[in-house]
C-alpha positions in Angstrom: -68.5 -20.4 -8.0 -65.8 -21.6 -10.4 -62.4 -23.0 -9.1 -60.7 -19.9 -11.0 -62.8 -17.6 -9.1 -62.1 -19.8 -5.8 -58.4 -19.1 -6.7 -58.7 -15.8 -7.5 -60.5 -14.6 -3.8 -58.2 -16.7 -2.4 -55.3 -15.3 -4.0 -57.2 -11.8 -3.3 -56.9 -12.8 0.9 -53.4 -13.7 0.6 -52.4 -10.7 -0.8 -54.1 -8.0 1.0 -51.7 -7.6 4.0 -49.0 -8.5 1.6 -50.0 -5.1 -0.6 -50.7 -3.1 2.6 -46.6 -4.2 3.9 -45.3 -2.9 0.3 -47.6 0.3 -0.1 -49.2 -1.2 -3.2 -53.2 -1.9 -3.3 -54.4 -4.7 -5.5 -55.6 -3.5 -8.7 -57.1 -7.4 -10.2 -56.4 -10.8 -10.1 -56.9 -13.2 -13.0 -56.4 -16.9 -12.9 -56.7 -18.0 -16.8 -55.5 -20.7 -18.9 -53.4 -19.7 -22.2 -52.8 -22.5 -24.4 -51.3 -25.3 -22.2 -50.4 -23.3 -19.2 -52.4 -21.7 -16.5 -51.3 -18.0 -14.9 -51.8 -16.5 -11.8 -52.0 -12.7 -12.4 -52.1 -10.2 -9.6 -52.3 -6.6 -10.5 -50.8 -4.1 -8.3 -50.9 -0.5 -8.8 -50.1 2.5 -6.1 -50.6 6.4 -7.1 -47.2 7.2 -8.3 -47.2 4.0 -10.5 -45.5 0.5 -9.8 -42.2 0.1 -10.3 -40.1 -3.1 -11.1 -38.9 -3.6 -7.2 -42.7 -3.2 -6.0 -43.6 -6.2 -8.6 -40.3 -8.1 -7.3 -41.2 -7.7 -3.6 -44.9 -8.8 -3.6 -44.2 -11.1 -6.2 -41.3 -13.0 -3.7 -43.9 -12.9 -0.6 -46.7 -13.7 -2.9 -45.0 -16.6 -3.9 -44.3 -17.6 -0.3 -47.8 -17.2 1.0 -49.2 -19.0 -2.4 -46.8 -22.4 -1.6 -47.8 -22.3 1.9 -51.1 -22.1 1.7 -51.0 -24.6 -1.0 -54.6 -24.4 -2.7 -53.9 -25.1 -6.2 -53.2 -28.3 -7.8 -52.4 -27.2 -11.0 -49.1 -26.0 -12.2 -49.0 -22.7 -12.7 -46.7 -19.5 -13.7 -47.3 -16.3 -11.3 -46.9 -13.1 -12.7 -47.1 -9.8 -10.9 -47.3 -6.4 -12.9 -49.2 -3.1 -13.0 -52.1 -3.5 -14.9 -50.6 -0.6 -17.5 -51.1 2.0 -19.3 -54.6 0.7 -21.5 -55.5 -1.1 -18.3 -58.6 -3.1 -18.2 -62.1 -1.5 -16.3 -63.3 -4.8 -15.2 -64.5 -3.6 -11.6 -67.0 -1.2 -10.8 -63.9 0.3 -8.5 -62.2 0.9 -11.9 -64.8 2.8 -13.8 -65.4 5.1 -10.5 -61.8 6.0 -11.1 -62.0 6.6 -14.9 -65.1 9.0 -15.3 -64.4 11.4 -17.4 -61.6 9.3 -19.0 -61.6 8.0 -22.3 -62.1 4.7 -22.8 -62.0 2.0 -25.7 -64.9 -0.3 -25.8 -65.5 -3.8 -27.3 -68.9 -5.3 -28.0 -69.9 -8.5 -28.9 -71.7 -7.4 -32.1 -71.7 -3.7 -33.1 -74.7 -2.1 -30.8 -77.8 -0.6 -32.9 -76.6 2.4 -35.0 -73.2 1.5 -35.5 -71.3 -0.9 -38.0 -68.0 -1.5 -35.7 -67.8 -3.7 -32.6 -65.3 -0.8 -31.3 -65.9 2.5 -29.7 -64.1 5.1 -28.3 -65.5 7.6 -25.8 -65.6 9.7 -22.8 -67.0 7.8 -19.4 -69.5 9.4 -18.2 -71.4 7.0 -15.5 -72.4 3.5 -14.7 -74.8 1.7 -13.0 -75.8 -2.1 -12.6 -76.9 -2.3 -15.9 -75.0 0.3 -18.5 -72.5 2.1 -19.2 -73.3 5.7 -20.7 -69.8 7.2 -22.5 -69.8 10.4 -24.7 -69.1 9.8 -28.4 -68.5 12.7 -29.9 -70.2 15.1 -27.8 -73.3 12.9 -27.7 -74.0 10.5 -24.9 -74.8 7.2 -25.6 -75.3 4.3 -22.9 -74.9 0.6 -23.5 -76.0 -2.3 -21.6 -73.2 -3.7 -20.1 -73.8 -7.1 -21.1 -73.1 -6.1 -25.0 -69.5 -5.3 -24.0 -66.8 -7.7 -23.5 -64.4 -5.3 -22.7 -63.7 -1.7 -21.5 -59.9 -0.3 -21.7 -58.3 3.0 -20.8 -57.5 4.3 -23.7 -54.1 6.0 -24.5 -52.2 7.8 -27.2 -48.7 7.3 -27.8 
């Protein structure tokens, strides 16, 4: 296990009963480094949507837990947020909640038949090793390890 997955579970335990006090559930956690700094995501969402006092509360007792418990040596900035309107399906848990959603997709390299490394389609299932989405009107499925990324999609 990497120490940004260590962090992240660890994160994950502090912030369960912190979620359940606030009425928010725990969408994701991310610990990544951008350039020179490292950040401590945690992604909260609750069925009417976040909003900014929900960010500001579990992001104060967050912050508490995170100093007392004291796991990570690294400097960090902690940010707390809903994970949005194109929110990322990294989680099975997500894509249960997203059938029949559409969805953008990113490959690696465009998958056989196509010339793009982007999609856009209708979810239609999952399982351990693909992802099956409707492109226009025709069902295609994908092994998940082509993809690097699945998004909500959204129109403005």
């Amino acid at each position: 296990m990497s120490k940004h997955t260590d962090y992240e579970q660890k994160t994950e335990e502090l912030l369960r009963p912190i979620t359940a006090e606030y009425g928010v559930e725990i969408y994701d956690i991310e610990y990544v480094r951008e350039g020179a700094d490292y950040y401590l995501r945690a992604y909260i969402d609750k069925e009417d949507g976040v909003n900014i006092g929900d960010c500001e509360n579990v992001s104060r007792a967050l912050s508490d837990a995170l100093d007392a418990a004291d796991f990570i040596p690294d400097a960090y900035i902690l940010e707390v947020s809903s994970p949005g309107l194109g929110r990322k399906l990294t989680k099975d848990r997500h894509l249960d909640r997203s059938i029949g959603d559409e969805v953008d997709i990113r490959f690696y390299k465009p998958p056989d038949g196509f010339k793009v490394k982007e999609l856009s389609g209708v979810l239609e299932g999952y399982d351990t090793d693909h992802i099956t989405v409707s492109i226009d009107g025709e069902s295609r499925s994908f092994e998940r390890k082509s993809i690097s990324q699945i998004r909500l999609a959204f129109d403005f």
